[in-house]
C-alpha positions as CSV (number, residue, x, y, z in Angstrom):
1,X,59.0,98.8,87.1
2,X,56.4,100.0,84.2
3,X,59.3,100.7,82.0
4,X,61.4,97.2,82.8
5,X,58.0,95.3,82.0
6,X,57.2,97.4,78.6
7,X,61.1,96.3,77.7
8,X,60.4,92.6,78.4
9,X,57.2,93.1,76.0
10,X,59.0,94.5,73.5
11,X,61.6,92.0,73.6
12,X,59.1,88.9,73.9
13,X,57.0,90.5,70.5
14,X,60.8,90.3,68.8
15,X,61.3,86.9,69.8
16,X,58.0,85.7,68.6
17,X,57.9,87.6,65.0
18,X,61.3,85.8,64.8
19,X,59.8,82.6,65.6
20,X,57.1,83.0,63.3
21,X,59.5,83.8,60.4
22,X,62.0,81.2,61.2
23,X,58.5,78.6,60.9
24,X,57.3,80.2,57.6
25,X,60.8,79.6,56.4
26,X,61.1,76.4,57.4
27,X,57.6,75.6,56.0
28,X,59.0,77.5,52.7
29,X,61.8,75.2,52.7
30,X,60.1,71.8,53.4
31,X,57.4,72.7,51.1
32,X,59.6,72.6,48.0
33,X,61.8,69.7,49.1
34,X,61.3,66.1,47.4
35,X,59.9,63.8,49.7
36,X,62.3,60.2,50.1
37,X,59.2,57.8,48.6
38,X,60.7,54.1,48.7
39,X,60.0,51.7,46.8
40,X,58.3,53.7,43.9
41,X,55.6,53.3,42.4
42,X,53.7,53.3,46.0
43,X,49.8,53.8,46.4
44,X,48.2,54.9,49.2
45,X,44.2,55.5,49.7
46,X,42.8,58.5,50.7
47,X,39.5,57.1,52.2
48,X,36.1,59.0,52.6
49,X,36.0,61.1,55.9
50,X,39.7,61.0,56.0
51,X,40.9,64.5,57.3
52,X,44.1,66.5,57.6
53,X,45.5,65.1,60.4
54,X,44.8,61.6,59.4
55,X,45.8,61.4,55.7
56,X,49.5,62.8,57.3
57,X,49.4,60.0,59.7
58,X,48.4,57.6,56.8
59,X,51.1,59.0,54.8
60,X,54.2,58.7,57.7
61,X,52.7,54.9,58.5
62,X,53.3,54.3,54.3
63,X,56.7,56.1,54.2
64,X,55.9,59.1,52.4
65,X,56.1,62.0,54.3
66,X,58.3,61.8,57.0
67,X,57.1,63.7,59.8
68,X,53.4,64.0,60.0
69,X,53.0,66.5,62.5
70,X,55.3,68.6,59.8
71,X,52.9,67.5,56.3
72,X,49.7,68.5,58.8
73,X,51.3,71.8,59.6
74,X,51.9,72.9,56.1
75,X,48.7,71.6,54.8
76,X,46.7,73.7,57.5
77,X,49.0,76.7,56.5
78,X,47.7,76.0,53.0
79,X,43.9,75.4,53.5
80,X,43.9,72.1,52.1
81,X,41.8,70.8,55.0
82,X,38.5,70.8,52.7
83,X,39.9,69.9,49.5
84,X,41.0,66.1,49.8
85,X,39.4,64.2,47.0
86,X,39.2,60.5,47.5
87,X,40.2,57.6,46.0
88,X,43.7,55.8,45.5
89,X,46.8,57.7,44.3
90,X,49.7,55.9,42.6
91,X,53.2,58.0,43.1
92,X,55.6,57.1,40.6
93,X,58.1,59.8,40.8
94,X,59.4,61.7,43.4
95,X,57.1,65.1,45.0
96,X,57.6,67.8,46.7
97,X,55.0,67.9,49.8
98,X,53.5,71.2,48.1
99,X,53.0,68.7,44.7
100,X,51.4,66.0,46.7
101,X,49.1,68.2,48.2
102,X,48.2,69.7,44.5
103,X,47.6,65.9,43.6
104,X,45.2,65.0,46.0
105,X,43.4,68.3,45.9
106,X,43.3,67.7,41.9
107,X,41.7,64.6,42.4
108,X,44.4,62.8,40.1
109,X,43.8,59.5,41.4
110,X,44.6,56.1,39.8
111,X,41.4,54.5,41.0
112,X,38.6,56.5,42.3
113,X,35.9,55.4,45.0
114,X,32.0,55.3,45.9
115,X,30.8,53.7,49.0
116,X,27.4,52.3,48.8
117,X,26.0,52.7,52.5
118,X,23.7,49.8,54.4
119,X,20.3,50.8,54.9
120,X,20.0,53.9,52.0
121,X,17.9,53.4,49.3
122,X,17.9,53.2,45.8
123,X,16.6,56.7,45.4
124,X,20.0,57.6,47.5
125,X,22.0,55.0,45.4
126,X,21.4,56.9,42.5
127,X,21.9,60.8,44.4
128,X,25.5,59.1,45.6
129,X,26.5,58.2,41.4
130,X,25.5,61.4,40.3
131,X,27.6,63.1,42.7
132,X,30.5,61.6,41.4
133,X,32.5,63.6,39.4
134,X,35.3,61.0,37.5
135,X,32.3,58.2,37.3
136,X,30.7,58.3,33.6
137,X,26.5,58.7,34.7
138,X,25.5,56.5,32.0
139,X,22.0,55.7,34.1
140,X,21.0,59.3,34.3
141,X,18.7,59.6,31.5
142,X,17.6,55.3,32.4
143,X,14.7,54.5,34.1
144,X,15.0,51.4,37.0
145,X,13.7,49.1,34.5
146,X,16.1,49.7,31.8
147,X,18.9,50.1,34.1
148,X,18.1,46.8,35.2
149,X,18.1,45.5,32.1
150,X,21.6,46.7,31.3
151,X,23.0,45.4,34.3
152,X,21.6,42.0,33.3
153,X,19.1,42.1,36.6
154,X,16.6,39.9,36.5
155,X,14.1,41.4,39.4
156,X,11.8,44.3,38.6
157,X,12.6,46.6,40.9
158,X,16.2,47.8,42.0
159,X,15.9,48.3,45.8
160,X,17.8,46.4,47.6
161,X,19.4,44.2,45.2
162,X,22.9,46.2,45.4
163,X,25.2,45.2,48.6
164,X,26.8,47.7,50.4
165,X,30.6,48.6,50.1
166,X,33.0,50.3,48.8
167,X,34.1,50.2,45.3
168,X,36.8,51.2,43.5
169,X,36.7,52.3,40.1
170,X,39.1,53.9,37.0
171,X,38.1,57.4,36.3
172,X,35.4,57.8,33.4
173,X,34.1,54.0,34.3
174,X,30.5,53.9,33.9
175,X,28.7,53.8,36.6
176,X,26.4,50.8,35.4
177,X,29.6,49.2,35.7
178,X,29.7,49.8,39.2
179,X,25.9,49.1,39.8
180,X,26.7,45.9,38.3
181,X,29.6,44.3,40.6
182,X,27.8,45.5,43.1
183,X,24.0,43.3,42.0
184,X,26.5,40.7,41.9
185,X,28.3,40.6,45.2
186,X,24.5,41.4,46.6
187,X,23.4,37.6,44.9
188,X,26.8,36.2,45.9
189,X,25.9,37.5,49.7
190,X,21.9,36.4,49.5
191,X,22.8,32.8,47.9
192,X,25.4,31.7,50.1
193,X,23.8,32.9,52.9
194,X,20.6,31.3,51.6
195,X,22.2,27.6,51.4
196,X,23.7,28.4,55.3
197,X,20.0,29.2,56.7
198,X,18.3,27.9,59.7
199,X,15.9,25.0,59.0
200,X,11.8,26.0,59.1
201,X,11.8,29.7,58.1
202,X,8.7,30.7,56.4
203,X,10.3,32.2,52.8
204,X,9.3,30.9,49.5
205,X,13.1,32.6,47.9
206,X,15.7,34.3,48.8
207,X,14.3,37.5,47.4
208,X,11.6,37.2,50.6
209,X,15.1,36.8,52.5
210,X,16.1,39.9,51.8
211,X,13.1,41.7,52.2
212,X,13.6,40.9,55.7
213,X,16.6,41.8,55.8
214,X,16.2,45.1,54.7
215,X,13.5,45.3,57.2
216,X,15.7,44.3,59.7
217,X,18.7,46.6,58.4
218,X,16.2,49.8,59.1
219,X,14.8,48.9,62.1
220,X,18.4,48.7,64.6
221,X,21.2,50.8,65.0
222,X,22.8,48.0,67.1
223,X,24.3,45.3,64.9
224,X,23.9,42.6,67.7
225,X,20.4,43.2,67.7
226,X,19.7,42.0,64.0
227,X,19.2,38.1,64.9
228,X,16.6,39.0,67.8
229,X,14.6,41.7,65.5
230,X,14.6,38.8,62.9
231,X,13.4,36.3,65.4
232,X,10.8,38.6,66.5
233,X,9.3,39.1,62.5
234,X,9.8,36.0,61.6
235,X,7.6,34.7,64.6
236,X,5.2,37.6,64.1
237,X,5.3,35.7,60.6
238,X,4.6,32.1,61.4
239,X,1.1,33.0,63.6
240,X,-0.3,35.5,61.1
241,X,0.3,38.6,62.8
242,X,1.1,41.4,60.8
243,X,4.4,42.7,61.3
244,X,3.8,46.1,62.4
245,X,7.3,48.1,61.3
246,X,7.3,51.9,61.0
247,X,10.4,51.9,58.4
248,X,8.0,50.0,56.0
249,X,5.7,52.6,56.3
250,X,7.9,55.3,55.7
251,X,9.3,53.5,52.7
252,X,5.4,53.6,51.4
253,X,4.5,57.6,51.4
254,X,7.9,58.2,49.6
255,X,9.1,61.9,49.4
256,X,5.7,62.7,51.0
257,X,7.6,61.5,54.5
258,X,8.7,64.8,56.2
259,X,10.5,63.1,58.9
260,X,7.0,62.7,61.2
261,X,5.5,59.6,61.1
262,X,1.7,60.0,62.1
263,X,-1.4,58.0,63.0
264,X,-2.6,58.6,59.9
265,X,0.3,57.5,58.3
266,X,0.0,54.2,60.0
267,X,-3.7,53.8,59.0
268,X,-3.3,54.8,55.0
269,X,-3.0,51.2,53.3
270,X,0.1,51.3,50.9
271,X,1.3,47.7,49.5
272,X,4.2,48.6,52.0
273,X,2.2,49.7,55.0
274,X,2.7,46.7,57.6
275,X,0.0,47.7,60.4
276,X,-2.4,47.5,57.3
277,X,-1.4,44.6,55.3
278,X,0.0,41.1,56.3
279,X,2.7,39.5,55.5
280,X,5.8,40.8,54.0
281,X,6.1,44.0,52.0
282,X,6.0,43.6,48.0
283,X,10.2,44.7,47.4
284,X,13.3,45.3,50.0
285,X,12.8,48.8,51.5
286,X,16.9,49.7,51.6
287,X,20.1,48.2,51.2
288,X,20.8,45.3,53.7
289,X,24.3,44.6,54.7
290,X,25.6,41.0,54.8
291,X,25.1,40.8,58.6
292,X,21.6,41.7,57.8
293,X,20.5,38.9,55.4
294,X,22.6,36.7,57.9
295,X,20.4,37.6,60.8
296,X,17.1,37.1,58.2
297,X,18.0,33.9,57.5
298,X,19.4,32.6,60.8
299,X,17.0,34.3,63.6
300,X,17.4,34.2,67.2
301,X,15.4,31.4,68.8
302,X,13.1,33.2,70.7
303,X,9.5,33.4,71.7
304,X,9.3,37.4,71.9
305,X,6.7,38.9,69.6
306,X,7.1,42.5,70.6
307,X,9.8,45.5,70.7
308,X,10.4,49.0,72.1
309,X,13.1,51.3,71.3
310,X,14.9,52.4,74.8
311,X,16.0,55.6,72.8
312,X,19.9,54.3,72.9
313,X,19.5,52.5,69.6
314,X,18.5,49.3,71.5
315,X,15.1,47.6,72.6
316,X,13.4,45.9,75.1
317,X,12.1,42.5,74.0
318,X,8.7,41.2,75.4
319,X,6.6,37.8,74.7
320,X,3.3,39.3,75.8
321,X,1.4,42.0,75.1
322,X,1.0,43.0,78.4
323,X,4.6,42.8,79.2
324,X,5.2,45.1,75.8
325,X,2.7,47.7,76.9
326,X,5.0,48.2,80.5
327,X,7.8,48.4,78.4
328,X,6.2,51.1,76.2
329,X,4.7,53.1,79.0
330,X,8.5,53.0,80.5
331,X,10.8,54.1,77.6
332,X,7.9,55.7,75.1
333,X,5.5,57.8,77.5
């Protein structure tokens, strides 16, 4: 019995080291094979946080590859999971899958891309350009004021004025280039929004508008939130009361923030510290996204005066104080 099993092993180990080199000779052979493209030229977008296995499903839905599964297994074999650059790729000749791979993991892309992310800062803004290695960082050695300038900006200070997307760009474009479209699209955003807005808010200019907003970009997680959070600061606004908001705060000490907001955080007056100072903070505090500045300028009609994170991203709303201190001792204590 021993013996008849130690002769099935044997033979199963044969099978399966043939297996493995019929598969590595496939590979081998598909590898080297030029890929049916039609119609050429074709461009397909490797997008950021695209992996492996869905750039090869990207690539079967656009008629490149042919098999996915097939592209996947040879890129794992490879080790090209971590080296997919992104950005937009325009094939104009026929590849082998081994030559697309090299393209993308080259980074020889016809149009590159930076995504500008709703609620980051400018301080970030400026990290995410410098970290791009086919955009020209033409504002490195600029301070805010004279990148502002050369953007043809006519604010004084940067945050918030750029709206949030993704944009695509030819390698060695400088980045004030991108900075740019992007002020733009932000004042296209803020002034048709502006000339949509409810009737009776309490802003002087749009620019107030999107202070807000960016206050009410940092302070939810959940989008459908936005018009309620507004309604709440904007009525916290209209009595006199002073808005109260932790991200302001934050904003104010800087890089001295080390991820713990304290009491005596909340109690050192900045220009941007809210439990301190009335009214409205002096600039944005972030990026806001569209749905943002929507929300500032067309509020929730409510009466509520008061929030409290449940710790899911949400909040409980409350009119009274009283009713706000339940809620607090519920979701905070």
């Amino acid at each position: 019995m021993l013996r008849s099993m130690k002769i099935w092993f044997k033979r199963l180990l044969g099978f399966g080291t043939l297996a493995a080199v019929l598969l590595a000779a496939g590979l081998a052979w598909y590898a080297t094979r030029p890929l049916v493209i039609t119609p050429l030229p074709k461009t397909v977008n490797v997008a950021p946080g695209m992996h492996l296995k869905s750039l090869s499903v990207m690539l079967e839905r656009e008629g490149v590859v042919g098999d996915a599964r097939v592209f996947w297994l040879l890129g794992r074999v490879l080790g090209k999971a971590g080296t997919l650059k992104v950005g937009v790729y325009t094939l104009d000749k026929p590849l082998t899958p081994i030559e697309l791979y090299g393209k993308i993991e080259r980074g020889d892309v016809s149009q590159a891309m930076v995504q500008f992310i709703e609620g980051r800062s400018w301080r970030e803004i400026r990290t995410v350009l410098a970290s791009q290695p086919l955009l020209k960082n033409e504002s490195a050695g600029m301070s805010d004021t004279q990148v502002l300038r050369a953007i043809g900006a006519s604010e004084a200070y940067p945050e918030g004025l750029f709206f949030p997307d993704t944009y695509f760009y030819a390698p060695h474009t400088s980045d004030l280039n991108v900075l740019r479209r992007a002020y733009r699209l932000q004042r296209e955003k803020l002034t048709s929004a502006w000339q949509a807005r409810a009737p009776g808010l309490p802003y002087e200019t749009p620019y107030e508008a999107l202070i807000m907003a960016s206050i009410v970009e940092k302070e939810t997680g959940a989008a459908f939130e936005r018009p309620m959070i507004a309604g709440v600061f904007l009525n916290r606004l209209k009595l006199g009361m002073r808005l109260q908001t932790d991200p302001t705060v934050i904003y104010g000490l800087g890089e001295r923030f080390d991820g713990n907001l304290r009491k005596v955080d909340l109690l050192a007056d900045t220009p941007y510290n809210t439990y301190t100072r009335t009214g409205l903070p002096p600039t944005p505090i972030a990026m806001p996204s569209a749905e943002a500045i929507r929300a500032a300028l067309n509020p929730a009609q409510t009466d509520a005066l008061y929030f409290v994170s449940r710790g899911d991203g949400t909040h409980v709303f409350s009119s009274d104080l009283a009713a706000h201190n339940r809620a607090v001792r519920r979701y905070q204590k």
